[in-house]
Legacy VTK file of the C-alpha trace (Angstrom):
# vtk DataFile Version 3.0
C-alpha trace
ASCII
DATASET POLYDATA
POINTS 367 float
-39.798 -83.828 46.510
-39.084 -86.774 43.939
-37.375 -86.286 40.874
-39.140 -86.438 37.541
-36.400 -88.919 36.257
-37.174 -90.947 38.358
-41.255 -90.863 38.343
-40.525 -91.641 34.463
-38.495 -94.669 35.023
-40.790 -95.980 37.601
-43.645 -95.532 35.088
-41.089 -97.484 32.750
-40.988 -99.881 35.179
-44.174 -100.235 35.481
-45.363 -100.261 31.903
-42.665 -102.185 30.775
-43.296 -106.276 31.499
-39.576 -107.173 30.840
-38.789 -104.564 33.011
-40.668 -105.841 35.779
-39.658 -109.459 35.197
-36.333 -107.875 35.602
-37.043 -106.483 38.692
-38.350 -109.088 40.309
-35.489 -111.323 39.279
-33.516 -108.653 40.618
-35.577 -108.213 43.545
-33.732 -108.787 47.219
-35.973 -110.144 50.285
-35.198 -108.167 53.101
-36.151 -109.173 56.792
-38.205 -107.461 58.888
-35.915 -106.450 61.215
-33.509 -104.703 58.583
-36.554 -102.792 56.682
-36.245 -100.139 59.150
-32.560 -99.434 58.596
-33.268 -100.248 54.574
-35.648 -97.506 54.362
-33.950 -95.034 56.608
-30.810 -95.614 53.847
-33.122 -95.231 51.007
-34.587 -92.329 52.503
-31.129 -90.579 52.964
-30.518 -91.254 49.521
-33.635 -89.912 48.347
-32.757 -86.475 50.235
-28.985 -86.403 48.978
-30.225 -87.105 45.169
-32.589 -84.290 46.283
-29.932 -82.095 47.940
-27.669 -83.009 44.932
-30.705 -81.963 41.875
-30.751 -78.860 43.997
-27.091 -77.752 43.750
-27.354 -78.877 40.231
-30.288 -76.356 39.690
-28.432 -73.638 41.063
-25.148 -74.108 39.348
-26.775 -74.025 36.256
-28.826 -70.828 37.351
-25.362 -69.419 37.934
-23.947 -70.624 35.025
-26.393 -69.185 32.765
-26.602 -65.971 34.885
-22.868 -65.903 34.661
-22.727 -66.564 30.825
-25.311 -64.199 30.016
-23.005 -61.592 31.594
-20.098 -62.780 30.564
-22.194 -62.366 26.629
-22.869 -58.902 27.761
-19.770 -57.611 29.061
-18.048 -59.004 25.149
-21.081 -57.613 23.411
-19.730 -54.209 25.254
-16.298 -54.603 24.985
-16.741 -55.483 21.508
-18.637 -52.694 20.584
-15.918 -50.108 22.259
-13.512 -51.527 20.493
-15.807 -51.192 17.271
-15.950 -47.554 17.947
-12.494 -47.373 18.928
-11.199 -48.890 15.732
-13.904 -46.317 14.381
-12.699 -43.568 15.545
-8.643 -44.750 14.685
-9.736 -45.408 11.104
-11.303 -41.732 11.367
-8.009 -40.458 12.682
-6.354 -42.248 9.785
-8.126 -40.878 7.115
-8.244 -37.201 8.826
-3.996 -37.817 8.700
-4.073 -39.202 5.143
-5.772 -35.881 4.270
-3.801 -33.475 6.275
-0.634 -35.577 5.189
-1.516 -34.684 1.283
-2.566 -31.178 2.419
0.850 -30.751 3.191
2.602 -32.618 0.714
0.789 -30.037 -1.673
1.831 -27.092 0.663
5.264 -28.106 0.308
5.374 -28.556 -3.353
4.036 -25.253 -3.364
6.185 -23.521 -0.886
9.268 -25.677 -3.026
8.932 -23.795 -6.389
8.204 -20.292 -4.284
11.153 -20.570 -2.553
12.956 -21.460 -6.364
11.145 -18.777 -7.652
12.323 -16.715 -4.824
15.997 -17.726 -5.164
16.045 -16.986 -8.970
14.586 -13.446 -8.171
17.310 -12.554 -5.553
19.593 -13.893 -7.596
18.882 -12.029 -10.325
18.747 -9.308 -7.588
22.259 -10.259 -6.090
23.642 -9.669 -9.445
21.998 -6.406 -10.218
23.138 -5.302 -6.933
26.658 -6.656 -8.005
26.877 -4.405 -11.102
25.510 -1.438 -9.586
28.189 -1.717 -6.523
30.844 -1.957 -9.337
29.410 0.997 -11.179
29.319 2.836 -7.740
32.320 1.796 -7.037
33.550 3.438 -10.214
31.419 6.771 -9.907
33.254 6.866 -6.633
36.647 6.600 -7.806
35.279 9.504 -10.227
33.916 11.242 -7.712
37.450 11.362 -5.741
39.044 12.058 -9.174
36.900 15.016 -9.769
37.241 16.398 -5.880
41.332 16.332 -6.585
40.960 18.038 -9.573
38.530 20.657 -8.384
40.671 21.275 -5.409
43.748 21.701 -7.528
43.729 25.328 -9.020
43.622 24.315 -12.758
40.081 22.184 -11.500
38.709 25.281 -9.903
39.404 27.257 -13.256
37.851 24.367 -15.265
34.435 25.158 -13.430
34.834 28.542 -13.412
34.856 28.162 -17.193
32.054 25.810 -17.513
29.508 28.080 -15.064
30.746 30.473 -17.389
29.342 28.659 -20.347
26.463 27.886 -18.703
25.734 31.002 -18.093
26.387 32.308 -21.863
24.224 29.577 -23.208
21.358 30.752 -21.161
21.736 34.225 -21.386
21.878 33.127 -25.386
18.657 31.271 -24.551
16.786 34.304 -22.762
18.280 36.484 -25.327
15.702 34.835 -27.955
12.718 35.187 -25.685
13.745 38.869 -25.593
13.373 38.495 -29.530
10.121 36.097 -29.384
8.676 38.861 -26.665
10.185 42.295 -26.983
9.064 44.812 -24.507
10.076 48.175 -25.458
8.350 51.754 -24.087
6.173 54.118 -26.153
8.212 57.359 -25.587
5.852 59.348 -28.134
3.143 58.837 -30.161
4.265 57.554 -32.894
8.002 56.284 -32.075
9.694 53.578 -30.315
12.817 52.787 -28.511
14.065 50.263 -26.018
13.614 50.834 -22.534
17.560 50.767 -21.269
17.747 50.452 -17.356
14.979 50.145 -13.882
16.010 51.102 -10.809
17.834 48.293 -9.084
20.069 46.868 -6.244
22.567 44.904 -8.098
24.924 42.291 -6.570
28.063 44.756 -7.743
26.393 48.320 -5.549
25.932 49.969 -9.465
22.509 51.983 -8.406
23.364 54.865 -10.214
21.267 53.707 -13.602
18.078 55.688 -15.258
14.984 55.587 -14.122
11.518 55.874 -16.768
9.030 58.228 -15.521
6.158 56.407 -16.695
5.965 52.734 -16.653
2.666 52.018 -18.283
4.311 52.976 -21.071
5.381 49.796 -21.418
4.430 47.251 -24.073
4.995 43.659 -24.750
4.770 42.047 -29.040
3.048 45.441 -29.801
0.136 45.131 -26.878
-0.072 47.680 -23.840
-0.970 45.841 -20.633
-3.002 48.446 -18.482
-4.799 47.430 -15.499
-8.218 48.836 -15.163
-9.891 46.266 -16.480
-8.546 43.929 -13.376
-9.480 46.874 -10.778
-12.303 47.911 -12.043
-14.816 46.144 -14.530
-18.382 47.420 -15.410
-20.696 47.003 -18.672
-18.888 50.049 -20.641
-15.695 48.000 -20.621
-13.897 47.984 -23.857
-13.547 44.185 -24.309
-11.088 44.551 -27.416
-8.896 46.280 -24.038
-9.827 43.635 -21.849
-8.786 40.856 -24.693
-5.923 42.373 -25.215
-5.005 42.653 -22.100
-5.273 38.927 -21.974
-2.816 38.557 -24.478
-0.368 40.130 -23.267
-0.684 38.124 -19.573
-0.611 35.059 -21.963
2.615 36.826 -23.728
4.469 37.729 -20.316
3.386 33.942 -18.031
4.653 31.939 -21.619
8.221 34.508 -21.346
8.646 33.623 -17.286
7.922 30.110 -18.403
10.518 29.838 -20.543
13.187 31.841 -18.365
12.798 29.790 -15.510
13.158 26.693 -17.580
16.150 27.709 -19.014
17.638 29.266 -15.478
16.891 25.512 -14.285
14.092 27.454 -11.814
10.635 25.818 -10.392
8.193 28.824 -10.188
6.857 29.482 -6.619
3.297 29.612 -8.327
3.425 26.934 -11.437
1.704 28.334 -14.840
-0.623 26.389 -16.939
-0.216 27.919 -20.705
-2.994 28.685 -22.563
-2.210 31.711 -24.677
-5.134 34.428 -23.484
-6.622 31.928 -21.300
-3.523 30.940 -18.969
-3.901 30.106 -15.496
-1.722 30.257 -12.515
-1.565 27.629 -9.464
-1.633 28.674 -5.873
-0.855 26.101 -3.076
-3.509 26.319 -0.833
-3.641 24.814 2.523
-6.419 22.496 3.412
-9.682 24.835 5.101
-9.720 21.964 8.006
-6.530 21.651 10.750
-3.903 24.212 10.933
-0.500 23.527 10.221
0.274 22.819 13.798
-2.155 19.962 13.677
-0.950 18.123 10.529
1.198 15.343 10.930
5.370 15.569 10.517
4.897 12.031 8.876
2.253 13.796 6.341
4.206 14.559 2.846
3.125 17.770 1.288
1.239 17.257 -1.380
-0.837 15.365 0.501
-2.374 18.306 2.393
-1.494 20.732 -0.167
-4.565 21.491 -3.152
-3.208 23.522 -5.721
-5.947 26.016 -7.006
-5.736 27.936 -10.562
-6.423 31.563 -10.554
-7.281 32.888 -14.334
-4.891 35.514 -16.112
-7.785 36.794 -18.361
-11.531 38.552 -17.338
-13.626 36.616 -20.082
-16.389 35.081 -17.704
-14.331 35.402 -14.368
-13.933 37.534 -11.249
-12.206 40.704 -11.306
-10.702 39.729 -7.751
-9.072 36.610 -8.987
-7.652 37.759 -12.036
-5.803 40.340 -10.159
-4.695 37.830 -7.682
-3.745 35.917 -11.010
-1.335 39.060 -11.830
-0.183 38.958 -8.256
1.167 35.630 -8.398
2.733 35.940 -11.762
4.274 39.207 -10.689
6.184 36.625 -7.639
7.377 34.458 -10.040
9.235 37.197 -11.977
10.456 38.728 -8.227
11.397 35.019 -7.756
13.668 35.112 -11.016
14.868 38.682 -10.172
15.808 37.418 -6.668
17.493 33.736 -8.509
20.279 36.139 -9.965
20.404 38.483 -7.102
18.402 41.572 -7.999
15.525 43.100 -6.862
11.627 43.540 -7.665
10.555 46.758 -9.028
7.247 46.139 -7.100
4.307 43.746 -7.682
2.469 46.805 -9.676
5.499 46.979 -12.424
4.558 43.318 -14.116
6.262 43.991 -17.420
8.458 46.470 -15.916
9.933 43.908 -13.621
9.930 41.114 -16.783
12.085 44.101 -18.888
14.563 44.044 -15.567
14.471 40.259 -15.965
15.436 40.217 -19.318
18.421 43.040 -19.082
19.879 41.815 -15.940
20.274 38.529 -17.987
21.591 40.243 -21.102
23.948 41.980 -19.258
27.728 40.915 -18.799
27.350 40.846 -14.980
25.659 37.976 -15.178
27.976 36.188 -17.265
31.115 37.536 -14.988
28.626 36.692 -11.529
31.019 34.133 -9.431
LINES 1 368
367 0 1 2 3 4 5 6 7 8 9 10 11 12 13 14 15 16 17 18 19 20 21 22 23 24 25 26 27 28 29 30 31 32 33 34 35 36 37 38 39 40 41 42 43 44 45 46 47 48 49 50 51 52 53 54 55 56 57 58 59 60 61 62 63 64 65 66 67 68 69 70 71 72 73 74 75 76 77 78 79 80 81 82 83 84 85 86 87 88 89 90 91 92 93 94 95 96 97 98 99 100 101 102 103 104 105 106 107 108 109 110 111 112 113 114 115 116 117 118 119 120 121 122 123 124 125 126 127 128 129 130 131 132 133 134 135 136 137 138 139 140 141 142 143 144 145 146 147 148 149 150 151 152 153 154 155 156 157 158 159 160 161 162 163 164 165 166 167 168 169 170 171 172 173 174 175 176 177 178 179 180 181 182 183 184 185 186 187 188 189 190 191 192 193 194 195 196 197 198 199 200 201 202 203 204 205 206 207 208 209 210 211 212 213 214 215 216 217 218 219 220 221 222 223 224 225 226 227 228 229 230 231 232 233 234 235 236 237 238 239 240 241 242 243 244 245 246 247 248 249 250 251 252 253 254 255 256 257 258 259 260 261 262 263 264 265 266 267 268 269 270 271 272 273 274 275 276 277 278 279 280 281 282 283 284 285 286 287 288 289 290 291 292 293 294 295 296 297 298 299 300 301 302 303 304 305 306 307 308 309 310 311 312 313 314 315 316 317 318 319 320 321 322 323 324 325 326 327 328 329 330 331 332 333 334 335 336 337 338 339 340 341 342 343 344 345 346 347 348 349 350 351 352 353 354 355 356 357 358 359 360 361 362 363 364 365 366
């Protein structure tokens, strides 16, 4: 196959008359005899120039096969590390953010833990001042306990329960005044009731006993109970109000005694005059006691109810259960100084007990 460089500069050759006057100038006579060998070397030349374009051809097919790869395999490496330096500069950013996050986290957690240490200190030095006042009660405390086992301590609280005691039988003494309860012996004259039947702490049993205890009145009002037992359209209501009144008269009297005796009532009272109440503690309606927790306080479970201490617009049953539970809290104030209940049936008989067991000098002398 002949080379197009060299068809073109044969055409040159050709076309060109100073190039063919310089061929022929140039132009060597060969014999015969060496034309054979001439052309044989020509022709050898021809097929190395040949051999030669070939290589030449392929090498640059290679070359250009081998730098278009070469461009591809940067193009890819470049664009991984694009994405690499992508994704770093991501990562960068995503610290820079979580780096401020906490910067602001630990400003903040800085002035808690300030705020903190001012509030234990002020802490540490409450808890300073009330170990030294402790400290002090204590030394009282150990004072007192030497004092009170000497003899002359022991008669120093003998004299002060002694006190005590005269100030509130002074105390009950006026609710005896504010609520006198005295016993109709006649018709139309009045004297104290003096004594009940009664266990007292000293064995004196040997005291009077009334025959009729619904004799008894309180401020001038007789307290009877048929209305509470029994109530029906014929009803004297001036009875029933009174009546009332004189539950409102006897619950604000064991209200005050039990204040002044330093006594929480069993069954609390809420005043009202002749519409006072009394609270019962009752049980939830749901588990039984077994079944409530140990961890479960009280008055959590506990729903007090109020039972009414007058008839106006209520039931019969639970104003007599409203008597019932006042009657306990005067047993419960009978039982505080160590006597006995006359029965739940004597209300103002018991409250009369109340009040001379209190005004007598037993209880002052009681050790």
């Amino acid at each position: 196959m002949e080379n197009p460089e060299q068809r073109d500069q044969d055409k040159t050759l050709i076309c060109d008359p100073t190039q063919i006057n310089a061929t022929q100038e140039n132009e060597k006579i060969i014999e015969w005899e060496d034309f054979g060998h001439e052309l044989a070397r020509l022709w050898s030349l021809t097929s190395a120039l040949k051999e030669a374009n070939e290589k030449k051809l392929n090498l640059q097919e290679k070359l250009q096969y081998f730098i278009q790869e070469h461009a591809a395999q940067v193009k890819t490496e470049s664009l991984t590390r694009l994405n690499e330096l992508e994704e770093m500069r991501e990562r960068l950013v995503a610290r820079k953010v979580m780096m401020g996050n906490m910067s602001t986290r630990c400003k903040v957690a800085t002035e808690d833990a300030k705020k903190q240490e001012k509030m234990l200190s002020a802490e540490l030095r409450s808890w300073l001042v009330a170990g030294t006042s402790l400290s002090v009660a204590r030394k009282r405390l150990q004072e007192s306990n030497r004092t009170l086992n000497e003899k002359r301590g022991y008669i120093k609280l003998k004299n002060m329960q002694r006190k005590l005691r005269a100030r509130q039988q002074y105390m009950i003494s006026q609710v005896s005044l504010l609520y006198p309860v005295k016993s109709l012996v006649g018709p139309a004259q009045e004297e104290e009731l003096e004594s009940y039947p009664s266990s007292s702490r000293l064995g004196n049993s040997s005291v009077s006993k009334p025959i009729n205890y619904g004799t008894l009145t309180i401020l001038g009002l007789h307290l009877t109970m048929r209305p509470f037992t029994k109530m029906s359209f014929f009803t004297d209501k001036k009875e029933v109000q009174k009546s009332a009144t004189a539950l409102g008269y006897v619950a604000h009297a064991v209200s005050l005694i039990a204040s002044y005796l330093q006594v929480p009532l069993r069954y609390p009272l809420r005043l009202g005059g002749s519409c006072s109440y009394v609270n019962d503690n009752v049980p939830p309606a749901g588990p039984t006691t077994l079944d409530l927790s140990w961890k479960t306080p009280l008055s959590a479970t506990v729903k007090p109810v109020e039972f009414p201490l007058f008839l106006k617009g209520q039931d019969t049953t639970r104003a007599a259960y409203a008597i019932f539970l006042l009657s306990k809290d005067i047993e419960q104030l009978l039982n505080f100084i160590g006597e006995d209940s006359l029965g739940p049936r004597h209300l103002v008989a018991n409250l009369k007990e109340l009040l001379r067991c209190v005004q007598s000098s037993e209880f002052i002398d009681t050790s």
